[in-house]
C-alpha positions as CSV (number, residue, x, y, z in Angstrom):
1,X,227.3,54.1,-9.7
2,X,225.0,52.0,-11.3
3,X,226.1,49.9,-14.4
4,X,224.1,50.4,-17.5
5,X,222.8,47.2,-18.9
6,X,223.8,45.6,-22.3
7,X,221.0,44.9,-25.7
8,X,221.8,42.0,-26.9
9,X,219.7,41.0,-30.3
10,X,218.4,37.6,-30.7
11,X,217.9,36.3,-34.3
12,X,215.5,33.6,-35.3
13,X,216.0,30.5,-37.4
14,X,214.3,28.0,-39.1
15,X,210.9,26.6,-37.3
16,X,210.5,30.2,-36.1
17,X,208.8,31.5,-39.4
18,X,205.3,33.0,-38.9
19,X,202.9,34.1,-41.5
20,X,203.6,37.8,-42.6
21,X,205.6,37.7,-40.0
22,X,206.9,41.7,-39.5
23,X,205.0,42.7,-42.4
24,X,203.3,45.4,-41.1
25,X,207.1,47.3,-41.3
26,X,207.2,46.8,-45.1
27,X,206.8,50.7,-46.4
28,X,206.2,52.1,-42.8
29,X,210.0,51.6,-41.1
30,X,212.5,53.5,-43.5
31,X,215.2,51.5,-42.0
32,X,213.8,48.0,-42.2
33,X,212.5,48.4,-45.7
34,X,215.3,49.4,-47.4
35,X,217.2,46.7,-45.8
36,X,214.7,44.1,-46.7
37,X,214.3,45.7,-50.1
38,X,218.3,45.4,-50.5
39,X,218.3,41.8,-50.3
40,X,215.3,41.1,-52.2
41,X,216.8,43.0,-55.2
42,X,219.8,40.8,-55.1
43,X,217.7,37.8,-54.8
44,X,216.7,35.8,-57.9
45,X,213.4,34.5,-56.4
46,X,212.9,38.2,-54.9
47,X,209.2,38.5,-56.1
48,X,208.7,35.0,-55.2
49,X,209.3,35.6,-51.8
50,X,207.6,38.8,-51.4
51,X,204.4,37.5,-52.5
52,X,205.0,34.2,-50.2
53,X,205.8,36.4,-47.3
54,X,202.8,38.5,-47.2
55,X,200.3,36.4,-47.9
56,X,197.7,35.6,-44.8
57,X,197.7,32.6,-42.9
58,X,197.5,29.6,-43.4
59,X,200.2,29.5,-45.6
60,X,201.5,25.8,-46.4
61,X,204.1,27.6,-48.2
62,X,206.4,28.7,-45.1
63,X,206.9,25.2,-44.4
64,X,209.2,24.6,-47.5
65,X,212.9,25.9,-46.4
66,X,213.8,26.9,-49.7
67,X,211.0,29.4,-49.2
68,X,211.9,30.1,-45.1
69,X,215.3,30.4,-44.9
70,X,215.9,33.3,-47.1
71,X,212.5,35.2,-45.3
72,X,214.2,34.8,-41.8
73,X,217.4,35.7,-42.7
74,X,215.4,39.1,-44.8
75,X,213.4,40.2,-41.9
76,X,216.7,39.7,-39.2
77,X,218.9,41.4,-41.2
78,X,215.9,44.4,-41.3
79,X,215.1,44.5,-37.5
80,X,219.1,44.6,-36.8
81,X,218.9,47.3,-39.4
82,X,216.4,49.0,-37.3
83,X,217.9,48.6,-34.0
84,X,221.1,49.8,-35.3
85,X,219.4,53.1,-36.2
86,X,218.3,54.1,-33.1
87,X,221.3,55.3,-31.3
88,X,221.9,55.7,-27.7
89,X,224.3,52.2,-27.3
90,X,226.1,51.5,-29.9
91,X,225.2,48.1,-31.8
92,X,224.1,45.7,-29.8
93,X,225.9,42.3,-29.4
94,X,224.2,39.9,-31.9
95,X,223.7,36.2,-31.1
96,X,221.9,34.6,-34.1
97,X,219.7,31.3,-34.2
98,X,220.3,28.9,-37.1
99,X,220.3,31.5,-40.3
100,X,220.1,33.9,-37.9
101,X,223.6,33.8,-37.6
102,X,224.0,34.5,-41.5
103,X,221.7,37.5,-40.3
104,X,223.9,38.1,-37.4
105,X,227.1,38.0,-39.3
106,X,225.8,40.5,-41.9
107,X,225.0,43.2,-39.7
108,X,228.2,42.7,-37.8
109,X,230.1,43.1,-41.2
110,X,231.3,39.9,-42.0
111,X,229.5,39.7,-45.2
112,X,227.0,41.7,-47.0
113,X,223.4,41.0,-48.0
114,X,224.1,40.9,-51.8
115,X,226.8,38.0,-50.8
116,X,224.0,36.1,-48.5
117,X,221.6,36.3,-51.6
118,X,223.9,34.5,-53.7
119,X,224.5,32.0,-50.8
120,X,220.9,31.4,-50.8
121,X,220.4,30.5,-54.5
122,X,222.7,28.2,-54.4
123,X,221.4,27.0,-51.4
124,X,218.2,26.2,-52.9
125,X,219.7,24.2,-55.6
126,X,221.8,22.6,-52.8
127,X,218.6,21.4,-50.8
128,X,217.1,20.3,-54.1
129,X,219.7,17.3,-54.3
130,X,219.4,16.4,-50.4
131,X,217.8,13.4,-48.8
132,X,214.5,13.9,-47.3
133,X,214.5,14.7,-43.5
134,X,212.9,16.7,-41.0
135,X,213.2,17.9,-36.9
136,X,211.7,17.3,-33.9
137,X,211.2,19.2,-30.8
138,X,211.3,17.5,-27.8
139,X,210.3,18.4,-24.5
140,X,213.6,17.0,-22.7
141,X,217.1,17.4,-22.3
142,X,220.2,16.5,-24.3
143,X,221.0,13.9,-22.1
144,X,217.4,12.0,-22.0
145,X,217.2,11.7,-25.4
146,X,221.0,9.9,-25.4
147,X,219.3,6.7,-26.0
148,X,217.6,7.5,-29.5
149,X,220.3,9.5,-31.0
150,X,222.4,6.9,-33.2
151,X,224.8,9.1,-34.9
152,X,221.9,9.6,-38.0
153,X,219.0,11.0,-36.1
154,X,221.1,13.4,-33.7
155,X,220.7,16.4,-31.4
156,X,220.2,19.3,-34.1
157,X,219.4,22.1,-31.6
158,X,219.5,22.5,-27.8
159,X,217.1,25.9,-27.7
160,X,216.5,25.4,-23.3
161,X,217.0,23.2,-20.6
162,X,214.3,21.2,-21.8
163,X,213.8,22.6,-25.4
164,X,215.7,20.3,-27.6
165,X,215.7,19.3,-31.3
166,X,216.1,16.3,-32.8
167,X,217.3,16.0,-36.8
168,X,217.9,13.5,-39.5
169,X,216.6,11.5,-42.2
170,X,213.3,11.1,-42.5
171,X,212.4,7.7,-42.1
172,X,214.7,7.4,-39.2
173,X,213.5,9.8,-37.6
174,X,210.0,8.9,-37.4
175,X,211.0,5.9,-36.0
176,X,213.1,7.6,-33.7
177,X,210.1,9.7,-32.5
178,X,207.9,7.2,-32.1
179,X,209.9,5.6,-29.7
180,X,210.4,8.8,-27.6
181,X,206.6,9.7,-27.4
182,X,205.6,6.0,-26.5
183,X,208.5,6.6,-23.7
184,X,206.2,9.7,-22.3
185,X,207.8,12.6,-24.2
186,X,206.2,15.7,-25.8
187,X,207.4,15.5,-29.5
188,X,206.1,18.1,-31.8
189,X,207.6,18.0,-35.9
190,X,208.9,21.7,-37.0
191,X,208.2,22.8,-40.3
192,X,211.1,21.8,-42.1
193,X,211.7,19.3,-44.8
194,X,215.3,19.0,-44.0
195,X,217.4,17.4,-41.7
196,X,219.2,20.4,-41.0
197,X,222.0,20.5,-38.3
198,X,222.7,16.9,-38.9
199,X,225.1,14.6,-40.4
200,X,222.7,14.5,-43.5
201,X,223.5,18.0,-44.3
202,X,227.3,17.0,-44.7
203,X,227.2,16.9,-48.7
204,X,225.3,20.4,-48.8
205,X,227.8,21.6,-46.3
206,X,230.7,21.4,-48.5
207,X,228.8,22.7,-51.4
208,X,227.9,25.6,-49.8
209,X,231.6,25.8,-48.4
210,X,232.4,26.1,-52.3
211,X,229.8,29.0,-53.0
212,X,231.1,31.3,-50.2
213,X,234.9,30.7,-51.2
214,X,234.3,33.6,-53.6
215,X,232.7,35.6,-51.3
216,X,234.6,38.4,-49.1
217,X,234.4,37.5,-46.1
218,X,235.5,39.9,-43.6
219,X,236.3,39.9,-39.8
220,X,233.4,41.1,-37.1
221,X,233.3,44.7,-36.7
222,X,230.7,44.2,-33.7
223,X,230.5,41.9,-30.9
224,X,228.9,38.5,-32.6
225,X,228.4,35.2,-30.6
226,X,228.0,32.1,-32.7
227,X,225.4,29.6,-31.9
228,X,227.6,27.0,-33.4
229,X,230.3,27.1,-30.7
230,X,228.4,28.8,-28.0
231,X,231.2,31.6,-27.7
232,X,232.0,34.9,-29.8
233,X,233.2,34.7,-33.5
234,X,237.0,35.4,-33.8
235,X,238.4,37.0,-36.5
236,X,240.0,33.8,-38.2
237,X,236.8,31.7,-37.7
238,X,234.8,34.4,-39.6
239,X,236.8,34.4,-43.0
240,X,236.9,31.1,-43.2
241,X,234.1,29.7,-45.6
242,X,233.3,26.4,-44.0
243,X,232.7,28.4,-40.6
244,X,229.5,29.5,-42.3
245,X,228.5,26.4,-44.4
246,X,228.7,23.8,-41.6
247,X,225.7,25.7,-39.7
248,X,223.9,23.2,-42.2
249,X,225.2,20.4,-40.9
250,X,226.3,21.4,-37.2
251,X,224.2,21.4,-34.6
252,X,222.9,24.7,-32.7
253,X,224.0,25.8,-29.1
254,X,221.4,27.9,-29.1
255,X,221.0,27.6,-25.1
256,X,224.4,27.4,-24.0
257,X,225.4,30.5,-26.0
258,X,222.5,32.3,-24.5
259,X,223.2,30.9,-21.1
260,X,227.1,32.0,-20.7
261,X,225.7,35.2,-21.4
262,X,223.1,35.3,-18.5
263,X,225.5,33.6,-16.2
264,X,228.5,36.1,-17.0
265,X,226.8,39.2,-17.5
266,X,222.7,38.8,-16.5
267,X,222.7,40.6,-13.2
268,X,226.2,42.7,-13.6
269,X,225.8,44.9,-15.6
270,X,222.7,43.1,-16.6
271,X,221.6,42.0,-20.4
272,X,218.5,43.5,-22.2
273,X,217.1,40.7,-24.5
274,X,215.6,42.0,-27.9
275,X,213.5,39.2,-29.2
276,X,213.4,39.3,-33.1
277,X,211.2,36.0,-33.5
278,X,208.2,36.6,-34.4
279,X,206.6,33.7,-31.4
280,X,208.9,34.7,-28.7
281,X,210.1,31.8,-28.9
282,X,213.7,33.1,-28.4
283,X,213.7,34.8,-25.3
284,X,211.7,31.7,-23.6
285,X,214.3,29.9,-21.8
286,X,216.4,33.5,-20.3
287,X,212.3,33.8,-18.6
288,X,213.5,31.1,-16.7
289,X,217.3,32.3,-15.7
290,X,217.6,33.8,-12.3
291,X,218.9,36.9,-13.7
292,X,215.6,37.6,-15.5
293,X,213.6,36.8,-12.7
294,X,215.2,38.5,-10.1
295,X,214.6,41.4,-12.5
296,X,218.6,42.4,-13.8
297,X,217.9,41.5,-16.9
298,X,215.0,42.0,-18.8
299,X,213.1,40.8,-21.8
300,X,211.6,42.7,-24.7
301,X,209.8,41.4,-27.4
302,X,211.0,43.7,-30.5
303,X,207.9,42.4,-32.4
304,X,204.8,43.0,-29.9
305,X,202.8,41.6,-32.3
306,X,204.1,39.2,-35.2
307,X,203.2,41.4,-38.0
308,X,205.2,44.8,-36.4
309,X,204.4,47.1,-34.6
310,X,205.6,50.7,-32.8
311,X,208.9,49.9,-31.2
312,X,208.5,52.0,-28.2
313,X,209.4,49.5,-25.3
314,X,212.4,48.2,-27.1
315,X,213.7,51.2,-28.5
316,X,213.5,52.7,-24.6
317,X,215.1,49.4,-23.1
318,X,218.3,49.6,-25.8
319,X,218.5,53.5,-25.4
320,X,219.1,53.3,-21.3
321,X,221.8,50.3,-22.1
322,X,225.4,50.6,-23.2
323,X,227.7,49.3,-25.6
324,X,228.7,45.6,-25.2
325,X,232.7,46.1,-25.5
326,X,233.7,44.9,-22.4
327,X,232.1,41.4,-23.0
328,X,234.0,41.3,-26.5
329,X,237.2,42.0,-24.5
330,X,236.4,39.7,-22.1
331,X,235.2,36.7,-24.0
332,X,237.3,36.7,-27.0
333,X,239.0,34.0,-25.8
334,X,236.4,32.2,-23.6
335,X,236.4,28.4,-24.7
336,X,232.9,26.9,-25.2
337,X,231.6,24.7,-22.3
338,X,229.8,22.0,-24.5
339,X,231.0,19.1,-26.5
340,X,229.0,17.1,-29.2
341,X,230.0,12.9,-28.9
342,X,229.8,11.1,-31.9
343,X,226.4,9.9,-31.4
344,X,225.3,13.5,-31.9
345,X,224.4,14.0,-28.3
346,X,225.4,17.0,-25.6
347,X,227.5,17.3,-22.9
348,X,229.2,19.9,-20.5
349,X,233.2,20.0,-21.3
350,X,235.5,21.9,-19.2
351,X,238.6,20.9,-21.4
352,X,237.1,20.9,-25.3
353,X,236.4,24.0,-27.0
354,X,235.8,22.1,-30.1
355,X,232.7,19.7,-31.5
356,X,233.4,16.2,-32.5
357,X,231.0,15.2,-35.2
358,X,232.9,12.2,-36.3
C-alpha cells in the first residue's frame, strides 16, 4: 500500500515580510484571528503594529525589525493556528525560518504567545542599543563567498544552494559587498537594519538569554526541526534559554534543515510543503530537489495570494497526508551535517553536530 505523505509547515523570517501580508484573514478565519489577536493583546506596541501591518504598500515601515519581527512571528503563529485546526493529520512537523522558529516553537508547545510577547519588548529595547548592521543576499554558495567572510561580515543564512546571506556591521559590510558584486555576483540588501545572525548580535544574544530565564519553557509536544542546527529540537535544547536567544546571533541552516528532510523522507513517504511566506520564498529551493520534481513531494503555497486567501489546495494536500511521527522517531538523534568555521563560513561535516562560532 501506498504511503501517505507528511505536511510539513515552513515559517518565514525576517526579509520575508510583505505589506499586509495575510491580512485579508484578519476577522474572516476564526482560527487565525484569535491567534493573532492573542498575541497582540499581550503586546505592548499591539495597536502599533496592527495599524503598521495593514497599511497598503509601500510601507517604509516594514523595513525596521523592531516593527517586522514581532508581525512574522504574529501571522506564523496564526497560519500554524489554522493548519492545526483542520484535522485529518495530526500537526504537521514545523520547521521555522529565523523568528519563525519562535513561531515554530510556540505552536509545538514550547512556549506560549503571551511569553514570546514579552521576549519581543525586550527585544526591541535590545536592538535599540545594537550597532548598526544589515544583510545581504547573494546569489552564490557558502563556499564562494569564503573569501569575503572575515569572522565580522559572516554567513548569516544559507536559504538554497545558491541562496545565501551575508550579515554584519554595517560599514563592513558594504565594503564586503562591493567587493563581491565587482567579482560578478548578484547582491541584493534585505530589509533589515541589523546584523542579525552574526557575531554582532552576541551582546543582544545574552540579553535576551536573561529575558527568557523567567519564562517556562517547556519540551516540544510536536515534531519541531530547528533551523539553527539543521536537525529536530530535543527536549534539553528546548528548555534551555540561550537555545532560543542565540538565533540572534547564530546563523540559519535554513537549506540544510529543509534538505535532510527531502533527502530522508521527499519521495518515501513523500513531504507536502505548506509555504507560510507570503513571496514563496520558502519553498523555492525544495522546487529544485529531485523529490519535488519527480513529483513525490509537492509544494503548496498556504497564502495563494499575500494578503490570504481560501485555503482550499492546502487544506486538501494536508488532509490526504499523515502524521509526521516516524521522522520524530527516527531523527531524534540524527546529528546535523553542517559545521560553521570561525570565519563564519559553511561546510559539510560528517563528525560535528555542533557550530563553532569562536
Amino acid at each position: 500500500m501506498e504511503m501517505q505523505r507528511m505536511t510539513v509547515l515552513l515559517l518565514p523570517g525576517q526579509g520575508a515580510q510583505r505589506e499586509r501580508m495575510a491580512a485579508a484573514l484578519l476577522g474572516r478565519d476564526g482560527a487565525f484571528t484569535e491567534a493573532v489577536e492573542e498575541f497582540l493583546a499581550a503586546l505592548p506596541t499591539g495597536a502599533e503594529l496592527r495599524e503598521a501591518w495593514l497599511r497598503p504598500a509601500p510601507n517604509p515601515a516594514l523595513d525596521d525589525a523592531l516593527l517586522t519581527q514581532p508581525l512574522l512571528f504574529a501571522v506564523g503563529y496564526g497560519l500554524g493556528r489554522v493548519v492545526s485546526g483542520w484535522g485529518g493529520a495530526e500537526r504537521p512537523l514545523l520547521l521555522g525560518h529565523s523568528v519563525g522558529e519562535l513561531a515554530a516553537a510556540t505552536l509545538a508547545g514550547v512556549m506560549d504567545a503571551a511569553e514570546v510577547a514579552a521576549l519581543m519588548a525586550d527585544r526591541a529595547e535590545v536592538l535599540a542599543d545594537a550597532p548598526a548592521g544589515g544583510m545581504l543576499g547573494v546569489s552564490a554558495s557558502p563556499d564562494e563567498l569564503r573569501p569575503y567572510c572575515d569572522g565580522t561580515v559572516v554567513v548569516g543564512a544559507v536559504n538554497g544552494p545558491r541562496q545565501t546571506v551575508l550579515a554584519g556591521p554595517e560599514r563592513e559590510l558594504a565594503e564586503a559587498g562591493e567587493r563581491i558584486a565587482a567579482d560578478g555576483f548578484t547582491v541584493r540588501p534585505l530589509r533589515s537594519g541589523y546584523g542579525f545572525h552574526s557575531p554582532s548580535m552576541a551582546s543582544a544574544a545574552q540579553r535576551q538569554a536573561h529575558a527568557l530565564a523567567g519564562a517556562r519553557l517547556r519540551p516540544p509536544t510536536g515534531s519541531l526541526v530547528s533551523s539553527r542546527t539543521a536537525r529536530p529540537v530535543t527536549a534539553a535544547e528546548a528548555v534551555r534559554p540561550d537555545f532560543w536567544a542565540d538565533q540572534l546571533q547564530c546563523p540559519v541552516l535554513y537549506w540544510p534543515a529543509l534538505r535532510a528532510l527531502l533527502d530522508t523522507y521527499g519521495e518515501q513517504p513523500g513531504l507536502v510543503l505548506l509555504d507560510a511566506s507570503p513571496d514563496r520564498s520558502l519553498s523555492a529551493p525544495a522546487r529544485r530537489h529531485p523529490a519535488v520534481r519527480g513529483g513525490q513531494s509537492v509544494v503548496v503555497p498556504l497564502l495563494a495570494q499575500p494578503e490570504g486567501e481560501d485555503f482550499g489546495a492546502a487544506r486538501a494536500a494536508h488532509g490526504a497526508a499523515v502524521a509526521p511521527r516516524a521522522y520524530a522517531a527516527a531523527a531524534a538523534s540524527a546529528p546535523s551535517t553542517w559545521a560553521i568555521s570561525a570565519a563564519g563560513v559553511f561546510s559539510p561535516s560528517s563528525s560535528s553536530s555542533e557550530m563553532v562560532t569562536g
